[in-house]
N, C-alpha and C positions, 0 to 999 in steps of 0.2 A: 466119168464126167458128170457134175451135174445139168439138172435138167433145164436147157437154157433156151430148148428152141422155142417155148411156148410164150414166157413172160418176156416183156420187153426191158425189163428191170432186175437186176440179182442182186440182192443186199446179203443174202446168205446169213449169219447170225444176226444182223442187225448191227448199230452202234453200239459200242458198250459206254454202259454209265459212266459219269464223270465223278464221281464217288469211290475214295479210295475204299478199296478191299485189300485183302490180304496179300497181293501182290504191291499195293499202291499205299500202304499205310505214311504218313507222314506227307502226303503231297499236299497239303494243305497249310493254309499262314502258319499254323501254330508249330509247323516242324521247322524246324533248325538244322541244315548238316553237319556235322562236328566236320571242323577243318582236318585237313590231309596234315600229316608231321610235311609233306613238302607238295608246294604245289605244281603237280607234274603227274607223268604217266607212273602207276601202282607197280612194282616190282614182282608183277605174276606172269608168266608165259604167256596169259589169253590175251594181257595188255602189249607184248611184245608187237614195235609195229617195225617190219619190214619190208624192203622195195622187192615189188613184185618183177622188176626188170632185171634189176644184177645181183638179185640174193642180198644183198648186205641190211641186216640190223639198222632200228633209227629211231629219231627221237623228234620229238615236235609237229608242226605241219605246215613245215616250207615245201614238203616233198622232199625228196633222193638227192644232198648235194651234187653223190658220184656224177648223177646221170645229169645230171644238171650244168654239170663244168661239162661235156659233151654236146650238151645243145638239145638234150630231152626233158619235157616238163613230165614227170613224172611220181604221183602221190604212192606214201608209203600206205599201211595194210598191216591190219592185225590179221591173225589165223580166222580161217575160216570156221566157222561153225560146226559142231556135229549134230547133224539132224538123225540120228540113224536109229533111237528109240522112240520117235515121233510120231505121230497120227497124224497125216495131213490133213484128214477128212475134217478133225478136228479143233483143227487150229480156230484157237478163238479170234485173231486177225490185232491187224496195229502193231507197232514197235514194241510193245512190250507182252503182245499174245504169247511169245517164246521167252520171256522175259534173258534168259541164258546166250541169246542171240547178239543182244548187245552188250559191250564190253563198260558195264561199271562194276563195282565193287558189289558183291552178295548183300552185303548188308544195308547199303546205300536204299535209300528213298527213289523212287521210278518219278518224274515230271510229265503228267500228262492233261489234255483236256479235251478226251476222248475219241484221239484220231483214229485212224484207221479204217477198215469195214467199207469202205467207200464202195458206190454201186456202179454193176455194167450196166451199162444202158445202150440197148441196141438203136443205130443208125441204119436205115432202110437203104437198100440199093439204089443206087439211080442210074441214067442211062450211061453216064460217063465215070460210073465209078461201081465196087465192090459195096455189101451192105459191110457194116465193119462195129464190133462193140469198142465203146467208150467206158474207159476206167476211170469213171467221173473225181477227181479227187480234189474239184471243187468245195466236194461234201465234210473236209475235213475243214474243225472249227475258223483257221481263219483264211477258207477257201483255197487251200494252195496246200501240195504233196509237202511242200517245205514242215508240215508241221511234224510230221513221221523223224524227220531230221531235225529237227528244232526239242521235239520232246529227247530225241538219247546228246543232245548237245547240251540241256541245259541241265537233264539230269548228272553226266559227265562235269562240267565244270562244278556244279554246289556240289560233287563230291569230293574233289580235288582241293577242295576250300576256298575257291573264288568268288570275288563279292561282285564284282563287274563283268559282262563280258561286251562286246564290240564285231558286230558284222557290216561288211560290202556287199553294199545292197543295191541292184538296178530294182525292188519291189519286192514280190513276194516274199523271199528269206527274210528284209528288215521288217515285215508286218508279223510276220511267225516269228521272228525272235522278241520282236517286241513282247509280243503275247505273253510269249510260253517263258520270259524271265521276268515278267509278272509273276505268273503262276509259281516260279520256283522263287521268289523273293528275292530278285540279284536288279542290280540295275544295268542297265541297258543303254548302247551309245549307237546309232547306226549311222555307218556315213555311206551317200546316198550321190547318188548324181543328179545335178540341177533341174533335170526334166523331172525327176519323180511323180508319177501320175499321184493327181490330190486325194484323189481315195486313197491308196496306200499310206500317202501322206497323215490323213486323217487317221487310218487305223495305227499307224505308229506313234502318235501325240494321244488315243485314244488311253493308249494303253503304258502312258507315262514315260515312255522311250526319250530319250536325246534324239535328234535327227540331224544331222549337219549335211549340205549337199557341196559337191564338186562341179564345177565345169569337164576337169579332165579328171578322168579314174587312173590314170598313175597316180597323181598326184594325191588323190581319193586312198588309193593302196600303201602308198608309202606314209600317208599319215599314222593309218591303220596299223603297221609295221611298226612304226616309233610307237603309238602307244601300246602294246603289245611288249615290245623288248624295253623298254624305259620305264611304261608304270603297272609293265606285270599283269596288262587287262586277259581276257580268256578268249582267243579269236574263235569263233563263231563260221568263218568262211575263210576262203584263200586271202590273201595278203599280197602274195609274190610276183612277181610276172618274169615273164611269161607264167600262166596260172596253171599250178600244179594240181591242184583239187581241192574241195574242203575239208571239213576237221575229217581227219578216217574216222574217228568214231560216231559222228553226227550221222555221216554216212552209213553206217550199220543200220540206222533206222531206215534207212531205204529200201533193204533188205525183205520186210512183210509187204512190200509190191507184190513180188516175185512169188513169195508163199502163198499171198491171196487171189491171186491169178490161176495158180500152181492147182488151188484148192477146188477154185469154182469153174474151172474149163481143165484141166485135166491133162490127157495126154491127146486131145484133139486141139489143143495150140499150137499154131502154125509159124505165127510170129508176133512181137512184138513192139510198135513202132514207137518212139522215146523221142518228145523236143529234147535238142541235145542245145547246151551252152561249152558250159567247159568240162561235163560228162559225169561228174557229181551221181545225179539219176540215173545213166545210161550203166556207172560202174558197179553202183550199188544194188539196183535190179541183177544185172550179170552175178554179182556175188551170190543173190539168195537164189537164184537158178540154181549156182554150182552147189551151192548146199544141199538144196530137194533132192538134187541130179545122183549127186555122189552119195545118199542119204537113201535111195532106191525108194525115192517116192516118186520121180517121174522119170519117163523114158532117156528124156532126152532135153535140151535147152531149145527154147523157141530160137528160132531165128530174130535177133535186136538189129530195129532198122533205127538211125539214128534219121530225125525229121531236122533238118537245117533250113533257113531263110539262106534265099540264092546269093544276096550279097555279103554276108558271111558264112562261108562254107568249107570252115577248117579241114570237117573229117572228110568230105566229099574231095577238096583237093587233096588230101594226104592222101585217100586209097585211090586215086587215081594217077600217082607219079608209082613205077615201078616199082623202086627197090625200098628194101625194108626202113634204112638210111634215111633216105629221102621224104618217106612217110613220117616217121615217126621224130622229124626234123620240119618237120611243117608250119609255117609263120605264114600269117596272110595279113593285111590293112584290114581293119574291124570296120564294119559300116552298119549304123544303125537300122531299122526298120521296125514297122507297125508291132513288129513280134518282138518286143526291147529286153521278154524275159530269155532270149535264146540266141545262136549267133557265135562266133570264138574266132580269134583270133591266132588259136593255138589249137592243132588237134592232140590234147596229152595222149601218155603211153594207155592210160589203163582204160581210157574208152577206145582207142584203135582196137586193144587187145578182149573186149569186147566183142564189138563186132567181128574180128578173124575166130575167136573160139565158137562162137554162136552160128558160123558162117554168114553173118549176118552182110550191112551195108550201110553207107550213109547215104541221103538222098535231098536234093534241092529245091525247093519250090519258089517260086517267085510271089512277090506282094500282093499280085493282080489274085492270083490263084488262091492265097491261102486267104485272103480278108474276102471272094467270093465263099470258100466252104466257113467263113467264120459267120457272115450273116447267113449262109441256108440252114444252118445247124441251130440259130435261132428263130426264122421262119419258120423253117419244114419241119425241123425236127423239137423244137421245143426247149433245147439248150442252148444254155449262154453261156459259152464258153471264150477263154483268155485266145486274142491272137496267136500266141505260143501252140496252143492246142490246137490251134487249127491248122498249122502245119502240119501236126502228124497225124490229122483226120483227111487234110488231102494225102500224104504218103501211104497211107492205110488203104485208100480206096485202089490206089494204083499198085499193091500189092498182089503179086501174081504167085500160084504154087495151092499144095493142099493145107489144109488144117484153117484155124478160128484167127483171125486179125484181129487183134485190140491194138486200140491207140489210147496212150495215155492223156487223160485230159490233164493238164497240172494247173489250173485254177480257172478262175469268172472271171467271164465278160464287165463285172463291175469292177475290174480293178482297173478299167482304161475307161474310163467316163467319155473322155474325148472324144477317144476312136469311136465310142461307140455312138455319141451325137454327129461325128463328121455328114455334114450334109443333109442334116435332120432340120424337117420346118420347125420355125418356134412352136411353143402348143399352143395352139388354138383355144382361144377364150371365148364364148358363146353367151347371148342370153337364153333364155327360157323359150326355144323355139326348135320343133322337131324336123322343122325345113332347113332351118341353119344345119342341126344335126346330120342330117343326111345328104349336105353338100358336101360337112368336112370328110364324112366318108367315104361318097365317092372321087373327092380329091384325092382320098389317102389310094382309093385303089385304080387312079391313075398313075401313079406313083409307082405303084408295086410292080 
């Protein structure tokens, strides 16, 4: 393991440059992907995508029709990685450190702007909780884990030969796909739900995107769907509903979580706690476990605790009804909350099937609880982090057993402006007087 009890910080290699090298040649305006003869999945075995429920072969990313006429939302799966010539020590970190990890073509151009590497950063005990590291991934360019998925999604479609692509977006994912099809020169459509917090808003027109919002997210989905199947765009996230998962390949960028965790705590990781929505992060974490695992770079898989908001708590009802049936047949009423990037309606197969290999869990927290750990963790501890993450900063604390807790952070406090004024005096405007000065401060630390 590395050495982590002293610094309160672990960046371990650093960020790596945004300057294509030899791995990255042509990410830049002046590269062009020469189009695919068809635009679709490549006819190599590593691209084969399969249902990881009933073995059958598949194409697309609607998920597993079979298991689907059954009443299971469940995404298809390329093969797994071999890691088993590797150096973990060495991993240089990000979706493309392993570059062979994610499934595009050898010769394809890699789409990045230099994710990855993101830092622990130690949260201190307190009396009603566990001290617990944060997998800041904030740190990635536009604040949010989405970019690790957004760089093998966007490198994947311009290899394919697609000029458009189109994601479902409650935030995060349409700010990173905005970006990063920038960066790969494709144009960009996000449809969005009518609440979309303005920041996000701002970073997706920032960065030249289309935006449209919905009232209702079926309706939001099935748009998505028709454009998709009628004018050929390149989906970016689920479409379907009940929601199967996002692009499995996008998803493979999820994968360097798990390695860079793997790298810098070692085999004194205990567990791992994941805001879960429709399990996207929760599956693809799971994947680069089993790769290190089976790859004899680590002992064993942490324990993945899935962090749910209590009014939607898909995976937490599914592993609490008996039978496997029943679980994995699980539909509940979706109800919004402060934490708007997380929450499901549906607990899919391959985040249940997460949690049972991990022996892991899901667990619930209520609004009162996690919007308390989202301002102490800005107070006391120094980070502003998303609602989202602060549900799995309270789940983290209350994590019982041996070995190291990380909670993944999956973006900033600044992509909820609102939330984050809720209840904030206007700012105080002053003349030039050190008695006014030191009223507004001791107002502010009545307050506190």
């Amino acid at each position: 393991m590395a050495e982590l009890t002293g610094p309160e910080v672990d960046h371990r290699a650093g960020r790596p440059g945004t300057e294509p090298g030899a791995a990255e040649q042509g990410v830049g305006a002046e590269h062009v992907a020469e189009p695919a003869r068809e635009r679709g999945v490549p006819a190599d075995a590593a691209f084969v995508l399969r249902c990881p429920r009933c073995g059958r072969d598949g194409t697309g990313t609607s998920g597993c029709p079979h298991c689907r006429a059954e009443g299971v939302a469940v995404n298809l799966e390329p093969p797994l990685a071999d890691l088993t010539a590797h150096d973990l020590a060495a991993f240089p970190g990000g979706p493309w450190g392993w570059r062979e990890t994610v499934p595009i073509p050898g010769g394809a151009a890699v789409v990045t702007l230099g994710e990855g590497n993101t830092p622990n950063v130690w949260l201190p005990p307190r009396p009603d909780g566990r001290g617990v590291w944060l997998k800041n991934e904030a740190a990635n360019p536009t604040l949010t884990h989405k970019d690790r998925y957004m760089a093998a999604a966007m490198a994947t479609a311009r290899a394919q030969g697609f000029e458009t692509v189109i994601a479902a977006s409650s935030g995060n994912a349409g700010a990173s796909a905005a970006a990063y099809a920038a960066r790969a020169g494709l144009r960009c459509v996000v449809v969005t739900k009518s609440s979309l917090p303005p920041a996000i808003h701002a970073q997706i027109l920032a960065a030249g995107a289309v935006v449209v919002g919905f009232d209702d997210s079926v309706a939001r989905n099935n748009t998505m769907r028709q454009a998709v199947e009628q004018l050929g765009w390149f989906p970016l996230t689920n479409f379907v509903e009940p929601g199967a998962g996002g692009h499995p390949y996008a998803i493979e960028g999820l994968k360097s979580i798990a390695y860079e965790l793997a790298r810098d705590f070692g085999d004194e990781l205990g567990a791992v706690v994941v805001p879960t929505s429709r399990a996207d992060l929760l599956s693809g974490v799971s994947r680069g476990f089993k790769e290190i695992v089976a790859a004899g770079l680590l002992r064993a898989c942490p324990r993945l605790i899935a962090a749910e908001p209590s009014v939607a708590p898909a995976f937490s009802t599914a592993l609490a009804r008996p039978g496997l049936r029943d679980q994995e047949t699980t539909q509940i009423p979706y109800v919004g909350s402060a934490a708007f990037s997380i929450g499901s309606d549906v607990a899919n197969w391959q985040g249940l099937q997460a949690l049972r290999d991990s022996g892991g869990e899901a667990v619930a927290v209520d609004e009162a609880t996690f919007l308390d750990e989202y301002r102490r963790c800005a107070a006391e501890d120094g980070i502003f982090i998303e609602a989202s993450s602060a549900v799995a900063v309270s789940v983290a604390r209350g994590v019982a057993g041996p070995g190291t807790v990380v909670a993944l952070g999956t973006s900033s406090g600044l992509k909820d402006l609102d939330l984050a004024l809720r209840g904030a005096p206007d700012l105080p405007v002053i003349e030039e007087n050190l008695d006014e000065l030191q009223r507004v401060v001791a107002d502010a630390a009545k307050r506190a």
